[in-house]
C-alpha positions in Angstrom: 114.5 101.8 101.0 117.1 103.8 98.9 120.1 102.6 100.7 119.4 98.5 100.2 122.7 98.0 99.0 124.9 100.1 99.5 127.9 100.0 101.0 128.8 101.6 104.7 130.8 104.6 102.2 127.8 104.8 100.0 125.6 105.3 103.2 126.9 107.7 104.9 127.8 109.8 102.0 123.9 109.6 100.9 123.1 110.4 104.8 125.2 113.8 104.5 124.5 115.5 101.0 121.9 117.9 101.6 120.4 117.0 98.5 119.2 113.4 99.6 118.7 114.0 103.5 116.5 116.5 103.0 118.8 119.7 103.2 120.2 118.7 107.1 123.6 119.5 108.4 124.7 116.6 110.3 123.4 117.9 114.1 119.5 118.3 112.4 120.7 114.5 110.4 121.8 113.1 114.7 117.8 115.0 115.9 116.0 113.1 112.8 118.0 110.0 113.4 117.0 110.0 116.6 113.6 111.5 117.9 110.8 111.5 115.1 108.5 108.9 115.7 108.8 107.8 111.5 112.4 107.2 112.4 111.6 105.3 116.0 109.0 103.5 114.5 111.7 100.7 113.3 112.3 99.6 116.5 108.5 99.0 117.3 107.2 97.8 113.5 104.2 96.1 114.6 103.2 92.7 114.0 104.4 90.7 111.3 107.4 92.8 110.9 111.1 92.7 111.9 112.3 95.3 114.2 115.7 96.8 114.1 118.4 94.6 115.3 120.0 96.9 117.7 118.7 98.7 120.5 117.3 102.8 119.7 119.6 103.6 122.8 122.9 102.0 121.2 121.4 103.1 118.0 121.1 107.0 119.1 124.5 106.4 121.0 126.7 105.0 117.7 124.9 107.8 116.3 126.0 110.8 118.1 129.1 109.4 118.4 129.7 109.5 115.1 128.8 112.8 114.7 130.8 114.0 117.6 133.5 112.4 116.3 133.4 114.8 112.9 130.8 112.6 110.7 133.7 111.0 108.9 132.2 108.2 106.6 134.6 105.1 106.2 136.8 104.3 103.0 135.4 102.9 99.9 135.8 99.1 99.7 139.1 98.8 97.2 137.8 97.6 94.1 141.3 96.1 93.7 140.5 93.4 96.3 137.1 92.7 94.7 138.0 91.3 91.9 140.0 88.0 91.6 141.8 86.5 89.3 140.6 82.7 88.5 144.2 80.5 88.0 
């Protein structure tokens, strides 16, 4: 998956340019995050394979939430406080 990795600011800036999500504003990003069946398919894998950890309700709730809430991605980790200084 492309977002393996990233942070939670490097996530939900990939989920909202138009030019990785598939050109959606962030209602049609909240209808494909919540309703196509590629999308629900996570929480129903099939044997062998690890469903999502969270429920699809909480899932679609935290969801719209955050859109509702004006889609506001969180800060960038400080690289400041990743790097320390061995004494």
């Amino acid at each position: 998956m492309i977002w393996a990795g990233l942070t939670d600011n490097q996530l939900c800036e990939l989920l909202k340019d138009p030019k990785q999500n598939g050109h959606r504003n962030v209602n049609q990003i909240v209808e494909h995050m919540t309703t196509p069946k590629l999308v629900l398919w996570g929480w129903n894998p099939g044997e062998g394979r690890t469903p999502i950890p969270v429920s699809q309700a909480d899932f679609a709730a935290k969801v719209k939430q955050w859109a509702a809430q004006g889609a506001a991605c969180p800060a960038p980790p400080n690289s400041a406080a990743l790097h320390t200084t061995a004494h």
